[in-house]
C-alpha positions as CSV (number, residue, x, y, z in Angstrom):
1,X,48.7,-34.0,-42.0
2,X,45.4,-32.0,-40.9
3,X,42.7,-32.1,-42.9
4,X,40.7,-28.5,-42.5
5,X,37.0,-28.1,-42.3
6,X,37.5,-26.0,-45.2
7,X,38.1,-25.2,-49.4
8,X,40.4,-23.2,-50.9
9,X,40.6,-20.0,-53.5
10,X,43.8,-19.5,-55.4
11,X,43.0,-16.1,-56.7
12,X,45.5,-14.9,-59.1
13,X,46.2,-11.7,-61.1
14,X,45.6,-11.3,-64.8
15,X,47.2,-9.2,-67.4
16,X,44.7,-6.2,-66.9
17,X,45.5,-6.3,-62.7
18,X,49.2,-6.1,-64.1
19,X,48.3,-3.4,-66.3
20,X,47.0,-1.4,-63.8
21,X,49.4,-1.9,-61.2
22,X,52.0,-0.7,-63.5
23,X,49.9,2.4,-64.5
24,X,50.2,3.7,-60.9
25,X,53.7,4.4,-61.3
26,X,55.0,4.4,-65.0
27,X,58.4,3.5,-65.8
28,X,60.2,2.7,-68.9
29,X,59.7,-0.8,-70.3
30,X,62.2,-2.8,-68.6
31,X,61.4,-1.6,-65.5
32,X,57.4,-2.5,-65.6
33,X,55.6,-5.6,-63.7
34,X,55.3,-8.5,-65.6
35,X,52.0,-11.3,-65.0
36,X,54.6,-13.4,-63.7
37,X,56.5,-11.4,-61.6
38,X,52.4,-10.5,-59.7
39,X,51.6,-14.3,-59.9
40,X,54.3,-14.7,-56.9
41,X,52.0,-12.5,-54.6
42,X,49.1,-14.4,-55.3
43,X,46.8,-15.3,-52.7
44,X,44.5,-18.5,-50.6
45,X,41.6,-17.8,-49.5
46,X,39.9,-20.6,-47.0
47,X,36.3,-20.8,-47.8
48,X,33.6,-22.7,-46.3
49,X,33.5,-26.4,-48.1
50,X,31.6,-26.2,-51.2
51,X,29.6,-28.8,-52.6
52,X,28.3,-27.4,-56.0
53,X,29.8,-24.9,-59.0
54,X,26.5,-22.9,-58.5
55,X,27.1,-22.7,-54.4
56,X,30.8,-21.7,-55.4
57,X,29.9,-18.8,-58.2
58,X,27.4,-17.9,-55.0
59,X,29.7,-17.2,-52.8
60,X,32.7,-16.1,-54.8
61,X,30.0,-13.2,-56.1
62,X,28.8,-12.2,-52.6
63,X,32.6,-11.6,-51.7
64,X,34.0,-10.7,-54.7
65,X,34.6,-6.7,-53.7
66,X,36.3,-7.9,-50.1
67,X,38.0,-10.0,-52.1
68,X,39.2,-7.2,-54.9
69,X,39.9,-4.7,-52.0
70,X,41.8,-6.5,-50.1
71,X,43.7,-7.7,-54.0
72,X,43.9,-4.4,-54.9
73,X,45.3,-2.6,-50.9
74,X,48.1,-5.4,-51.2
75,X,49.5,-2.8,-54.0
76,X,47.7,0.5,-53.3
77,X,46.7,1.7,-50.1
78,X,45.5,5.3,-51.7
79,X,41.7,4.2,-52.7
80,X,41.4,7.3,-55.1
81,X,43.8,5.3,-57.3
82,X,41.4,2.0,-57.7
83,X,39.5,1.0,-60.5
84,X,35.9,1.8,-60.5
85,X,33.5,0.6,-60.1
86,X,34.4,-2.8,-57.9
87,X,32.3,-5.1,-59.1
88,X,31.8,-8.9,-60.2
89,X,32.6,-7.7,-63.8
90,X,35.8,-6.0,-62.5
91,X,36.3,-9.2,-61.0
92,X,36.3,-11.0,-63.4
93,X,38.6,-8.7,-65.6
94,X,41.1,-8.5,-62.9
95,X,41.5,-12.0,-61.1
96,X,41.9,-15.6,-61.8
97,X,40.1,-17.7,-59.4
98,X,40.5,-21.7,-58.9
99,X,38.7,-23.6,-56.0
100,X,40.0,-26.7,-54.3
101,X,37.7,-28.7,-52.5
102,X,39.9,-29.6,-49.6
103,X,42.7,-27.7,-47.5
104,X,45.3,-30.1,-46.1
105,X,47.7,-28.8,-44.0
106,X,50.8,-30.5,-44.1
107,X,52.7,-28.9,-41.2
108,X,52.5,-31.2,-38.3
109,X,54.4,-29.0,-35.9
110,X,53.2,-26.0,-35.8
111,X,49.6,-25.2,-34.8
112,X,47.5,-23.3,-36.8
113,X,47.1,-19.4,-35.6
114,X,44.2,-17.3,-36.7
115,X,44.1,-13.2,-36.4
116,X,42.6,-10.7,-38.0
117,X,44.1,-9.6,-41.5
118,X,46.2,-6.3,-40.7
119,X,46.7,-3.9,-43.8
120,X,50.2,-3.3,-43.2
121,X,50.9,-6.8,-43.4
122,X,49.1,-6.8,-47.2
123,X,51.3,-3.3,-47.6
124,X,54.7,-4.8,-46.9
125,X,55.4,-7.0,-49.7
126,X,59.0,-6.1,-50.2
127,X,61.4,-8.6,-48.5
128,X,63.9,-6.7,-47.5
């Protein structure tokens, strides 16, 4: 185990991110999104190591529309489409966030690799 020089985000979606996301294309009922089937696609953010709630919200706020972009491209590239305006109260509305103070990494075989986040890899989240 590695510990990183870092902390963690968990930002997950909430009802009104699923909402949305199902607005984009309507279907019929069964078809739509659900919270849970969006909660799978969440994402961790690394963050510098926080030492206090208020140095958290502090940072959190400064990044919150890179944050919501890059939440938001991972399901719509077309910006046209995106709520407006991004902001710390559209935030708030559309993500869950929880912080962990420390980043383990619990692979001890493979070294960790760092690039540049590429749209297309946010754009393909279908498996197949």
């Amino acid at each position: 185990m590695k510990l990183l020089n870092r902390s963690a985000l968990s930002v997950r979606p909430t009802q009104p991110f699923v909402d949305w996301i199902n607005a984009l294309e309507p279907t019929l009922g069964d078809d739509d999104l659900t919270l849970a089937d969006v909660e799978r696609e969440s994402t961790i953010y690394l963050i510098p190591e926080m030492d206090t709630p208020e140095a958290l919200e502090t940072f959190v706020r400064e990044r919150c529309v890179e944050i919501l972009e890059t939440e938001l491209r991972a399901w719509e590239e077309d910006e046209r489409q995106w709520p407006e305006p991004l902001d710390w109260s559209l935030f708030q509305e559309f993500l869950h966030v929880e912080h962990s103070y420390l980043a383990i990494d619990l692979d001890d075989e493979t070294a960790l690799e760092i690039s540049d986040v590429d749209d297309a890899l946010l754009l393909d989240n279908d498996p197949d």
